[in-house]
C-alpha positions in Angstrom: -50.4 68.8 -35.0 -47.7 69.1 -37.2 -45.3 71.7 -37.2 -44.7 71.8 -40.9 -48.4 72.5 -41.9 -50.3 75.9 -42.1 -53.7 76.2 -41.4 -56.3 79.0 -42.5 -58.9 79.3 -39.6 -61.9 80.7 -39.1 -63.4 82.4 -36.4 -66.9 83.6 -35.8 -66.7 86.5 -33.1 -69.2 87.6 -30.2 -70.7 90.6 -32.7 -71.8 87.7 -35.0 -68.7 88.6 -37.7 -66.0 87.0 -38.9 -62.5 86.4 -38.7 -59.8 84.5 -40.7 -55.8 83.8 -40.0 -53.1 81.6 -40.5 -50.8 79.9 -38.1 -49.1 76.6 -37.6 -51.2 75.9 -34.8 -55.4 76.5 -34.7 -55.5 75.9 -31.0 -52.8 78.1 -29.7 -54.2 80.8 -31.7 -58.0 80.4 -30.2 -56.7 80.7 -27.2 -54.5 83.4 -28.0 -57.6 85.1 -29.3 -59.9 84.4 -26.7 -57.0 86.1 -24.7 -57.0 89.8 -26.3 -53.3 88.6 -27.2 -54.6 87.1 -31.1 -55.8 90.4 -32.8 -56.8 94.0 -32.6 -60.0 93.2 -34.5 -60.9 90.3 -32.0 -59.7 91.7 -28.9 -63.0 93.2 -28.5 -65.1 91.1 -29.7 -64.5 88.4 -27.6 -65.3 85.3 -26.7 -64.4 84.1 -30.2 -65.2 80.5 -31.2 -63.8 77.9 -34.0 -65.6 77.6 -36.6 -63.1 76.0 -40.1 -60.1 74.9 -40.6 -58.0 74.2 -43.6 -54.8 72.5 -44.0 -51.7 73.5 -46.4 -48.2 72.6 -47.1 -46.6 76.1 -46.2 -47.1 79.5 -45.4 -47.2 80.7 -48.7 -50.4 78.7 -49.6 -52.0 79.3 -46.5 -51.9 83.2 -46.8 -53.0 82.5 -51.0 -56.3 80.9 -49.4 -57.3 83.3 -47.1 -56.8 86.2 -49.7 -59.1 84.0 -51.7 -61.2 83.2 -48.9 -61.7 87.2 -47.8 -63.3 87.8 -50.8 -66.1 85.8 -50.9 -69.4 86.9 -50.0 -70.0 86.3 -46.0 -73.0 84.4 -47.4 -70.9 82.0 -49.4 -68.0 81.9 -46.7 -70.8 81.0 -44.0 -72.2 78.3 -46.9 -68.7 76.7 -47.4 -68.3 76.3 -43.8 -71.5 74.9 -42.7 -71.0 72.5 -45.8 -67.2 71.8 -44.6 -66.4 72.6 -48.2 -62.9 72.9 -49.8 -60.9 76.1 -50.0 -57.9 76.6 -52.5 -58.3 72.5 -53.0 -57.6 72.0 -49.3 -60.6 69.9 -48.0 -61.9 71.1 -44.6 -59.7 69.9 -41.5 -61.0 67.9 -38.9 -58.2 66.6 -37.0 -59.1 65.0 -33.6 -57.6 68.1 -31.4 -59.3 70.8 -33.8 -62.0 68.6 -34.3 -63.2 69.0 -30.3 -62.7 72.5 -30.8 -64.8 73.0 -33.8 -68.2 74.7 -33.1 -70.9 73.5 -36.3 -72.6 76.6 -37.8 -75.8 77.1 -39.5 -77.0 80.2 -41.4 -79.8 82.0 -42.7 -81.0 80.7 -46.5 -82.6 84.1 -46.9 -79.8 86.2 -45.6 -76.7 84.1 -44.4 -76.7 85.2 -40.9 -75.9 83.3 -38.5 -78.4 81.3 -36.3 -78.6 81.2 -32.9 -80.8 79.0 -30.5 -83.5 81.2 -28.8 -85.6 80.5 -25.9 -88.6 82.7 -26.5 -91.5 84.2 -24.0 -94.2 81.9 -24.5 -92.9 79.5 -27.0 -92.3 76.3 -25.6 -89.1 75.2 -27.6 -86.2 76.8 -28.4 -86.4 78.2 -31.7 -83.4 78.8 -34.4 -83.4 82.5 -35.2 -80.9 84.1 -37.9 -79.0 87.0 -36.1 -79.2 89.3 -38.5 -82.7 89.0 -40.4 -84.6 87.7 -36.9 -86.2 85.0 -39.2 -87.3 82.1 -37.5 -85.1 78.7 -39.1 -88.2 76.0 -38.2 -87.1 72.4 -38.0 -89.1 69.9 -39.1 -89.3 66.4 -39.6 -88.3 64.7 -43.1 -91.1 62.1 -44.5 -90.3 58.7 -44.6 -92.6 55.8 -46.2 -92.1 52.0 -45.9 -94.6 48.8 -45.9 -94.9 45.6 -44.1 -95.0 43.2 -46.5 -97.0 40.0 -45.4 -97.4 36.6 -47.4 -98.0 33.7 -45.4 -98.2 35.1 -42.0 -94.6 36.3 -42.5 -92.9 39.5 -42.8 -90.1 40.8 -45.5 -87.2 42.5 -43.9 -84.0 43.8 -45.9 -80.3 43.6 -44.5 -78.8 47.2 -44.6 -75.5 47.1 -46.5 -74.5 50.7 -46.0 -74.8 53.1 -42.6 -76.4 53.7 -40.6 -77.1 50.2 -39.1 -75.0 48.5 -41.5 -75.8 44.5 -41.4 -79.2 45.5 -39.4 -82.1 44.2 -40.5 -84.8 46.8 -41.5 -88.5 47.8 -42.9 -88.2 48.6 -46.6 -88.6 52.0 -47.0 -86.9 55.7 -47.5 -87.3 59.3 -47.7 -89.9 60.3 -49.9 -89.6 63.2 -52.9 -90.3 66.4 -52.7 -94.1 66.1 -54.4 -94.6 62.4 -54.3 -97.4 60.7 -52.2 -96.5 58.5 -49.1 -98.4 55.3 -50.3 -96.7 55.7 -53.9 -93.6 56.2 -52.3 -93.6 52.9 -50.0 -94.3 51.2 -53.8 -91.4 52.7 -55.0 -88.7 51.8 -51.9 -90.1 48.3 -52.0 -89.5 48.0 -55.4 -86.0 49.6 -55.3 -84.8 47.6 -52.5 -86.2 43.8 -53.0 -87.6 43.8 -56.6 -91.0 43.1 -55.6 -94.2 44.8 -56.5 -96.5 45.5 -54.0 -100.3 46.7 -53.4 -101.0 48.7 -49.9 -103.5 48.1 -48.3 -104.1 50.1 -45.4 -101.9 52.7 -43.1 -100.4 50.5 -40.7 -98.9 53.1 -38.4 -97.2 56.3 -38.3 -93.7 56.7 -36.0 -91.1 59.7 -35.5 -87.5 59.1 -35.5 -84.2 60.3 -35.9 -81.8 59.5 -38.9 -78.8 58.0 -37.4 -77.5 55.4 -34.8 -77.7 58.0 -32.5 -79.8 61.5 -31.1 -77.8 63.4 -33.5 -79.3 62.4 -36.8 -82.7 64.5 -38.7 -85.8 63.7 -37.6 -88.2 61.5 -39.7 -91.3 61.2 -40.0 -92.0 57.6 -40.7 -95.2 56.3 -43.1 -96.0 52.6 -43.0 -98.5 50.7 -45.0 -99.3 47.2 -44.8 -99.3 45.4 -48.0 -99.1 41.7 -50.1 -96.2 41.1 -53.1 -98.5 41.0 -56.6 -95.5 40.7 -58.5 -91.6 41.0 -59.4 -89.2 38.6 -58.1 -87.7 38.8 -54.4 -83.9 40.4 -54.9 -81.6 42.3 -52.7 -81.0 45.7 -54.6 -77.8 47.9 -54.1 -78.5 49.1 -50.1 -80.0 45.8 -49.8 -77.4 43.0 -49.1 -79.7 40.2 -47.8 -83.6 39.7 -47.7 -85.7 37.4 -45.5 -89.2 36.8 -44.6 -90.2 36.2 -40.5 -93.0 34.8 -39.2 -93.6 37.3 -35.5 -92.1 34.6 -33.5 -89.3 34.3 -34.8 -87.6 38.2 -35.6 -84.5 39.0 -35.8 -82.8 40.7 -32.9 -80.3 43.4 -34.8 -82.9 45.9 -35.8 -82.3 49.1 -37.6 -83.4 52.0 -36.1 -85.4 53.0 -33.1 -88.9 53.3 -34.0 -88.3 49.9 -36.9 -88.2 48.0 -33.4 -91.5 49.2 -32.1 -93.2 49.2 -35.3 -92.3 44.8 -35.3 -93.4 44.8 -32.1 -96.6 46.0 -32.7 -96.7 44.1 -36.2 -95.9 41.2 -33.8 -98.7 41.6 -31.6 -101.2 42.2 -33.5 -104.2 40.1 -35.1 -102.8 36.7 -36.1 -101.7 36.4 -40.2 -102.1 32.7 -40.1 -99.8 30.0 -39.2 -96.1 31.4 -38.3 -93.5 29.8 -40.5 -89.8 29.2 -40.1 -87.6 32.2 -41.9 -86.8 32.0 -45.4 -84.6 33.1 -47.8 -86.5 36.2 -50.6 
């Protein structure tokens, strides 16, 4: 850490409040804290955890932040955490040391308590539950919707040019809108991400998943249809940076995503779509 740099940090305290200082260095000052040695205010309300850091060039700036900082709502303070949001134009610090020290924070949207993982009587999950307002934060999965697109007994798969899974083959598909159906929305991802038009023509299978490379990511709720080109021109789009068609012998083995693999595999396996054909460039 270097010695020339001022940090604002923030705390979150055992009482569920807050607490903001500056210091040359966040980790001396946790510990310091989590000591009785760091503050009157936090010496009893102890164990104190990490919860944002910002970086500035000296002293002077640092103690200009948290003035600023102090003022806002605890709402908005507890939003521009949980966001990792600049403060003062100082982006949110994440340095590797603070960085393992950091605790992530989520808050109420009705209130802006904080929330805390409950295990509840008779509920079999644990359950997010805001601190202050006791309302429960439900977590569910986000819709996805995607097609298998057959023509000639072979399969369409894009190559993913951004993360995750970058340079993994994948299922077309993507998150759905707010009000729009799945089938419509496995039209549109198609359409977006190889050019081609398509017409569904049943639900091939539905598969849950998390967004990411690895169990840290949301979890989705995955929508695939089966369905034949009728139009449009085969074209890798902007996330798109290759596109090939496979016959079920012959798949590729870099597969994006958890559930894509299993949803092959059972594409794979299932009732023959004529004579398998050697991959081709869309």
């Amino acid at each position: 850490m270097n010695s020339d740099s001022w940090f604002l940090y923030a705390l979150r305290c055992a009482d569920d409040t807050l607490y903001t200082g500056v210091t040359t260095d966040v980790l001396r000052r946790l510990r310091e804290h989590n000591t009785g040695r760091g503050a009157r205010y936090t010496s009893g309300r102890m164990p104190v955890t990490l919860i944002g850091a910002w970086r500035f060039s000296d002293r002077s700036a640092a103690q200009r932040a948290e003035a600023r900082f102090r003022r806002l709502p605890r709402r908005a303070k507890l939003h521009r955490i949980a966001q990792e949001l600049p403060v003062a134009g100082s982006p949110f610090h994440r340095g590797s040391a603070i960085a393992q020290k950091l605790h992530p924070i989520r808050f109420c949207h009705r209130c802006g308590g904080l929330l805390d993982w409950v295990n509840s009587s008779g509920d079999e999950r644990p359950r997010q539950i805001c601190t202050l307002c006791g309302r429960i934060q439900y977590r569910n999965a986000k819709p996805c919707a995607g097609a298998l697109v057959e023509e000639h007994g072979r399969l369409l798969l894009v190559r993913r040019a951004i993360e995750p899974y970058l340079g993994c083959w994948d299922i077309p598909g993507g998150f759905l809108e707010v009000d729009e159906h799945p089938e419509a929305g496995a039209i549109r991802e198609v359409r977006e991400e190889t050019g081609l038009e398509i017409e569904p023509i049943e639900l091939f299978g539905i598969y849950v998943d998390r967004y990411g490379c690895h169990d840290d990511g949301d979890y989705c709720l995955n929508i695939y249809y089966s369905a034949r080109p009728v139009g449009g021109r085969a074209q890798p789009a902007d996330e798109a940076a290759d596109l090939a068609w496979f016959s079920p012998d012959r798949l590729p083995t870099a597969i994006a995503f958890h559930h894509a693999r299993q949803v092959l595999a059972d594409w794979a396996h299932g009732p023959r779509r004529g004579q398998p054909g050697e991959e081709s460039k869309g």
